[in-house]
C-alpha positions as CSV (number, residue, x, y, z in Angstrom):
1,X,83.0,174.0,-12.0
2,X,80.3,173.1,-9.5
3,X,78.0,176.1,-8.4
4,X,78.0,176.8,-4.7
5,X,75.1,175.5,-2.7
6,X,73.7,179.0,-1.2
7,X,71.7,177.2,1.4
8,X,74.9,175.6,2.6
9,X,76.3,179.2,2.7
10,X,74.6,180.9,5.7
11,X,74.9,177.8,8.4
12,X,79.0,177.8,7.4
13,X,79.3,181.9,8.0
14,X,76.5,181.7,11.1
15,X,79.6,178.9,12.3
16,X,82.7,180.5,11.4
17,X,81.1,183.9,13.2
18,X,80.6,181.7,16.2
19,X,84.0,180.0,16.6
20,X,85.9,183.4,15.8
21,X,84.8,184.4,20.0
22,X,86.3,181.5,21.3
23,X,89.2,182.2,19.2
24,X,91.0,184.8,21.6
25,X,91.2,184.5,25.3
26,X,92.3,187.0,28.5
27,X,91.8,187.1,32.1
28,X,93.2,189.1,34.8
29,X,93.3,189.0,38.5
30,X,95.1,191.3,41.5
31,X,95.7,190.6,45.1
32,X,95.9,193.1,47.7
33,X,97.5,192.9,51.2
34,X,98.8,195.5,53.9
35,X,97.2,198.3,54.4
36,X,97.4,201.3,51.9
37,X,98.1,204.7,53.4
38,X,96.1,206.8,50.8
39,X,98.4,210.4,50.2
40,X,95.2,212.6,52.1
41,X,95.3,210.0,54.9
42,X,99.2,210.5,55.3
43,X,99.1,214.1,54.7
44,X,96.6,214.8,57.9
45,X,99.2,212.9,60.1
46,X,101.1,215.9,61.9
47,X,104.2,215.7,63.7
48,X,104.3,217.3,67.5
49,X,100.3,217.2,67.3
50,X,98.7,213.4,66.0
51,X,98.8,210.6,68.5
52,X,99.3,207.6,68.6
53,X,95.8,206.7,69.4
54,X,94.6,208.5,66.3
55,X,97.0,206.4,63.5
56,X,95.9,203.4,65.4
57,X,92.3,204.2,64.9
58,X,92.8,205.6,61.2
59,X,95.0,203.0,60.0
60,X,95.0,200.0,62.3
61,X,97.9,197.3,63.2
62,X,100.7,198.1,61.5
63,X,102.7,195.5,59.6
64,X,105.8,196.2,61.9
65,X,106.8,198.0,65.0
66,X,110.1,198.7,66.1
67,X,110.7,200.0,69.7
68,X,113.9,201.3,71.5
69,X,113.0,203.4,74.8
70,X,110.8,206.1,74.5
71,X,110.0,205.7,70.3
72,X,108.3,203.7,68.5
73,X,108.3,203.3,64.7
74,X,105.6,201.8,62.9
75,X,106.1,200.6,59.3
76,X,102.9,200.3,56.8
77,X,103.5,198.1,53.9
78,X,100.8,197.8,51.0
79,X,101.1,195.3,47.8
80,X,99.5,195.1,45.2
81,X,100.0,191.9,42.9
82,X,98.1,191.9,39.5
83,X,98.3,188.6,36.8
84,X,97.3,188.9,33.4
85,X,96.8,186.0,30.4
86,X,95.9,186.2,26.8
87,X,95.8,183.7,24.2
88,X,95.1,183.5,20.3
89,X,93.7,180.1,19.3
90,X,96.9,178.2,18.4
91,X,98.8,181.2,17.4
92,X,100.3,183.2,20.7
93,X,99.7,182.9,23.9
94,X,101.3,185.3,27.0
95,X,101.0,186.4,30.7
96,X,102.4,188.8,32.2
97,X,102.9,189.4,36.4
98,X,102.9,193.5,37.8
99,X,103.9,193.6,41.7
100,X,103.8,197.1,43.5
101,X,104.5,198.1,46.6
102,X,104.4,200.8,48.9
103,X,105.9,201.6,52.4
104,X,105.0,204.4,54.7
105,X,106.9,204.7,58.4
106,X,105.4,206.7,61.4
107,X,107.8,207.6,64.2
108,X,106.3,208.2,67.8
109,X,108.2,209.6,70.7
110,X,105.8,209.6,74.2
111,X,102.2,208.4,72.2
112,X,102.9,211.8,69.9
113,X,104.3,211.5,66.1
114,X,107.7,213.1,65.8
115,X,108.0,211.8,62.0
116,X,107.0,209.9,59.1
117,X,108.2,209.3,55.9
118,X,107.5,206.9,52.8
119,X,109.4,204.8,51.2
């Protein structure tokens, strides 16, 4: 049996440490579109007292409107869409895709909110 070279030793484990990080992999990214009506934002909306000037102001455009004689109801949608990858150097390799999604409607009568709701 040949004895093992210990000079040989160090450079093959300073190697093998190396390669073992580019052994595993992962990334991540989410999208965002719409506008997100945050729960304090939605809970100082007030029907019979908030106007319509104030959601337009505190919110912005709305994704929707929907008008029949004196209402209006304007529909908020948010998504969020988040990707996600992993791999193990020639073993397993994944992704994985996560949409969510939230809706919140505000109901004007005569430029004054008369209701809103989420869903």
């Amino acid at each position: 049996m040949r004895p093992i070279k210990r000079h040989l030793v160090a450079p093959f484990l300073v190697i093998l440490a190396s390669l073992s990080g580019c052994l595993i992999t992962g990334s991540s990214s989410t999208t965002h579109s719409g506008v997100r009506v945050d729960q304090s934002t939605f809970n100082q909306i007030i029907p019979d007292s908030t106007t319509i000037g104030w959601v337009q102001a505190t919110l912005g455009d709305p994704t929707s409107k929907t008008t029949t004689d004196n209402d209006q109801v304007w529909k908020y949608v948010y998504t969020e869409h988040t990707d996600s990858s992993g791999a193990v150097f020639l073993i397993f390799g994944g992704s994985s895709s996560n949409e969510r999604s939230e809706t919140s409607f505000i109901e004007f009568k005569d430029g004054v909110v008369v209701n809103k709701w989420k869903g």
